[in-house]
C-alpha angles and dihedrals in degrees: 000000000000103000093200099030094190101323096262127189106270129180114246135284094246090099090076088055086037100053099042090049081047097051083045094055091049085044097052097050092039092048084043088059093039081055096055092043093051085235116153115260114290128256135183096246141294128263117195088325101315123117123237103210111220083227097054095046097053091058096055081048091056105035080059089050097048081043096052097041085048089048095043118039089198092054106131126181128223144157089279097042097045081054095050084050092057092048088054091041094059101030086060077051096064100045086047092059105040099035088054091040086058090044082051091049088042105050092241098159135146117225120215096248085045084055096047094052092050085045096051112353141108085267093047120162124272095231093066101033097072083049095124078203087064101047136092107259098214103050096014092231123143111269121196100202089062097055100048086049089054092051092044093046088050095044089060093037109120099231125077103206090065083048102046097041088059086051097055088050089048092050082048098053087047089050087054096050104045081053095051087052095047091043084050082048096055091037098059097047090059110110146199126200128209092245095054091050085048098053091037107055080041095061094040096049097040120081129192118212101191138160123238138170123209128232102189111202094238087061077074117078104230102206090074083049104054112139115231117225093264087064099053105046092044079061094050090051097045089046100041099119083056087065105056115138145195122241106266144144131212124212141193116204131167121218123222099204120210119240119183105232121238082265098055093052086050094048080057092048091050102043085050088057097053085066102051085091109043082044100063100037086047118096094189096061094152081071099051093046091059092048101055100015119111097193103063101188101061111133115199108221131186099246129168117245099266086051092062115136092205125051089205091053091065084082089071090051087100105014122109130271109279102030121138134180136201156326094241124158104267109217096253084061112251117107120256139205114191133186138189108240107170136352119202146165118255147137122285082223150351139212106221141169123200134164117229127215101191126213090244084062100055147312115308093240087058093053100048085051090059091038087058095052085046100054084048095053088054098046085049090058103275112133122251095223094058097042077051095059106037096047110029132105092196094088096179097059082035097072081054098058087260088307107159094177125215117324126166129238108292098020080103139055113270105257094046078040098056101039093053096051105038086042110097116232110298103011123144119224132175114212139184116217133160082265093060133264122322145207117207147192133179114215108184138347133208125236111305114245131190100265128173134209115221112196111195146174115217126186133203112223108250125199102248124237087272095041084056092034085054088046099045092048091062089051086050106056084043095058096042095057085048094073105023096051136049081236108132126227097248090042094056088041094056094046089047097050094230135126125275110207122166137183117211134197095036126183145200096245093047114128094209155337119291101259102012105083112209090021102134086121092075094037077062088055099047089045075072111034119090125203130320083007112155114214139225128252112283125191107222118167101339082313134113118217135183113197127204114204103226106176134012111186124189128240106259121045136013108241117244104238084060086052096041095100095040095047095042085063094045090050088041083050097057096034088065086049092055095047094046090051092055086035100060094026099175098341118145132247096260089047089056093039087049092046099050096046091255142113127239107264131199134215134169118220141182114225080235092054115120092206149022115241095233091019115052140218098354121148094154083058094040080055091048101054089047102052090045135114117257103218107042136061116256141232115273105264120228104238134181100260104003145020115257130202115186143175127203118237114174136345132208145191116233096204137333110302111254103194084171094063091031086059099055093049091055096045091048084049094043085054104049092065102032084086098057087030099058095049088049085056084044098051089040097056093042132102105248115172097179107186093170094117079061094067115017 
């Protein structure tokens, strides 16, 4: 796995110290309340009696969410991702815990001598195996001294984090190979027997070519079909176990967007305006830019004319330094000022190699220290490639000998940026960047072009204190006739002219409202509402919403006035079977046909088919025609929109029956889910206490 990838651009690494102030700031106010309550102290959830401590947890939350954003530099965190990262989070938890509590029961365990043979044997692990660290550099083949030198060399390395990042790999290789022994273990207990081999490769090779006429449900008028409420209900009780439910809740809400008002676009403008002065008198404009700009990742970046990002900016090509232009509208709707602020000559790109020590690593004076000794060693006659691939964490350019190929001005972070493309041919730089320390070399560039660098402030266009006060006051005022008057939620609607929008079946567990993204806040609020409550404002999105809870339903059963509709069309169905079985008692297929309306029709199936060419998707009709009688006509089959009456006319072997081969598809089959299948036995016998809709 490539550490820098290709050194894309990445947010910063405030979200991990964000999100644990944010999760103190939950706790303490949840712990206060629990306080108050007398409750025991709080905790994330139980698996299988085991406690999952809120801070523990957090820190798994945060250390994927430090992983993802270093493995994707357009990783961006919000409300909704930070939720999907807390279901993975928990749901690894629990694997963790039952899968170690059955290598525990098992006796699934990995002896030091086993370890060391996986680590550096003749059966070493995959995994490190394809390590280029931990390869021979001539032939490319795995040595095991190598290996065993790295992790002796890391293990006295002064600093813990190198340490302690090879301990959590080894854990996870452990982890992979207790699993790989427990999944050979439930593989190898999966059986077939003869009769199975025997039935399946019969139904696979036969095929039924029958007749059939169809009978669809609509052909009978319904109004001589309506259940009575004795029906109904007899079905309901018969079906009950069919209607069980989670517990859920549904809402309507309506949103008061907020809109910023003409003078708040012209307050923008003129604020912007204030600036252009100071602007273009100001030498640190990168300051200035992160104290009145709105968007905080720009990178500001030397392009020729035709590599502009911004059509307005081709005005300062061939201005003077220090110009500047605007404010104008940018296309993505916020209001921009922009300044020259160099022109140079440089390559429009440029061909590099570099060897990367990463902060995980170890500290950035270390390895400058190590980058130092390297860059030495190559001015002394070593060769670059094999220093590469014996010392960089970059696998990916490793394998290369460090070769990072040709890449053009901006591709990379602005320290590596800017060393490639102001170094002459051949020069050697070391250069701290978030990914760790570097040392580069450029290798080649390409012809040197006029480009120039634009440095600029853009500002979104905010509704000002008045705009949201103005806002704020309609939903007020909704929400206020809501509960002191009998008026209902869609009444008042309709005579307001708004939008009614609504999001059924909530749970607990949900991240947000179905069409208000990052709107946990108000899943927390209908955790707590009971029927016909009416909310409070909620800001959501630079909107304002008021939510109704319409419906609040038990764990358990469905009650039978929500069915009543659904089980009304299931009881008129069958009450048209019924009459159409009495009706066409041993009757033949022509007489049927000539009756409805309707001519006989053929198909041919395979016990194995999914569908019926002229029926649809039918299996309970594909059983019936193969466990019927060849010489008589059958009974009508209940499908799902119409009555079917079929006869049987030939059947036919495709090929001679293999049961051998058949076996050992269904065994390989059979095998390829027992793994997933027997966790989710395993989960769904387990004791699980989550708590989580509690805190977050």
């Amino acid at each position: 796995m490539a550490t820098l990838g290709n050194i894309r651009k990445r947010s910063g690494l405030l979200l991990a110290v964000i999100g644990i102030a944010m999760l103190a700031f939950i706790l303490g106010d949840f712990m206060q309340s629990q306080r108050v309550g007398g409750s025991s102290q709080i905790i994330i959830g139980e698996i299988e009696g085991e406690k999952v401590m809120p801070q523990d947890f957090q820190n798994k939350v945060e250390e994927q969410i430090e992983i993802q954003g270093s493995q994707n530099p357009n990783f961006s965190i919000n409300e909704a991702t930070r939720g999907q990262i807390r279901n993975q989070v928990w749901n690894q938890l629990i694997r963790d815990i039952l899968m170690n509590n059955q290598y525990n029961t098992l006796g699934i365990a990995l002896s030091d001598k086993e370890w060391m043979e996986r680590l550096s044997g003749s059966n070493v692990h995959p995994e490190i195996s394809k390590i280029p660290l931990f390869q021979d550099p001539n032939t490319g083949q795995f040595d095991g001294n190598r290996a065993l030198m790295y992790v002796k060399g890391i293990m006295s390395e002064e600093s813990a984090e190198s340490r302690n990042q090879w301990i959590s790999y080894q854990e996870y290789l452990i982890k992979l190979i207790k699993n790989s022994k427990y999944d050979a273990l439930i593989s190898k207990s999966m059986h077939i027997t003869d009769y199975q081999s025997k039935i399946s490769a019969k139904e696979k090779n036969n095929n039924i070519v029958f007749n059939y006429v169809k009978i669809p449900y609509v052909n009978l008028d319904d109004s001589s079909f309506i259940p009575s409420d004795k029906e109904i209900k007899d079905y309901y009780s018969k079906n009950k176990s069919d209607y069980k439910q989670t517990k859920s809740k549904d809402i309507e809400y309506v949103v008061f967007e907020v809109v910023p008002s003409l003078d708040d676009e012209q307050e923008t403008i003129s604020y912007l305006k204030s600036l252009l002065l100071e602007f273009a008198e100001f030498e640190d404009y990168k300051n200035l830019v992160r104290r009145h700009s709105d968007v905080s990742n720009n990178q500001f970046i030397y392009s020729k004319k035709e590599s502009l990002l911004d059509v307005e900016w081709e005005k300062l090509f061939d201005a003077q330094l220090g110009s500047t232009i605007g404010p104008y509208l940018h296309p993505e709707g916020y209001y921009r000022i922009a300044k020259l602020v160099d022109v140079q000559k440089r390559a429009d790109s440029v061909k590099a190699r570099h060897i990367l020590i990463s902060n995980e690593r170890m500290t950035p004076d270390s390895a400058n220290i190590i980058l130092t000794q390297l860059k030495n060693k190559y001015e002394d006659g070593a060769d670059f490639g094999e220093l590469a691939q014996l010392n960089s964490d970059d696998k990916g350019s490793a394998i290369k000998g460090g070769d990072l190929g040709w890449f053009t001005e901006g591709r990379m972070v602005d320290q590596f940026n800017e060393a490639c493309f102001s170094s002459s041919k051949g020069q050697l730089q070391i250069v701290e960047t978030q990914f760790g320390v570097h040392l580069i070399q450029v290798l080649d560039h390409s012809r040197k072009v006029k480009k120039i660098k634009i440095a600029h402030i853009d500002r979104n266009v905010s509704a000002s204190t008045e705009t949201f006060e103005k806002y704020h006051k309609q939903a007020r005022e909704f929400a206020g006739k809501l509960m002191s008057t009998n008026i209902s939620f869609d009444s008042l609607i309709n005579k307001n002219n708004l939008v009614k929008r609504s999001d059924y079946q909530i749970v607990e567990t949900k991240n947000s409202i179905s069409g208000l993204p990052n709107s946990r806040e108000i899943v927390k609020w209908v955790n707590l509402a009971n029927k016909g409550d009416i909310s409070d404002i909620f800001e959501i999105n630079n909107s304002l919403v008021v939510c109704y809870l319409l419906e609040s339903r038990d764990e358990g059963f469905t009650q039978l006035n929500t069915l009543n509709e659904e089980i009304s069309s299931i009881v008129m169905m069958q009450k048209k079977y019924d009459y159409v079985k009495k009706l066409y008692n041993d009757q033949d297929l022509d007489s049927i046909a000539s009756k409805n309306s309707t001519t006989v029709q053929s198909a041919k199936i395979n016990f194995s088919s999914n569908s019926i060419t002229g029926i649809g998707f039918e299996p309970k009709l594909i059983g019936k025609i193969f466990s019927s009688s060849d010489t008589k006509y059958n009974l009508p089959v209940k499908c799902s929109n119409s009555i079917v009456y079929f006869k049987t006319i030939s059947t036919d072997s495709i090929q001679v029956i293999n049961e051998s081969a058949e076996r050992i598809q269904l065994l390989n089959a059979l095998k390829s889910v027992s793994n997933v299948e027997s966790f989710n036995a395993l989960k769904e016998k387990a004791t699980l206490i989550d708590n989580r809709a509690e805190i977050y």
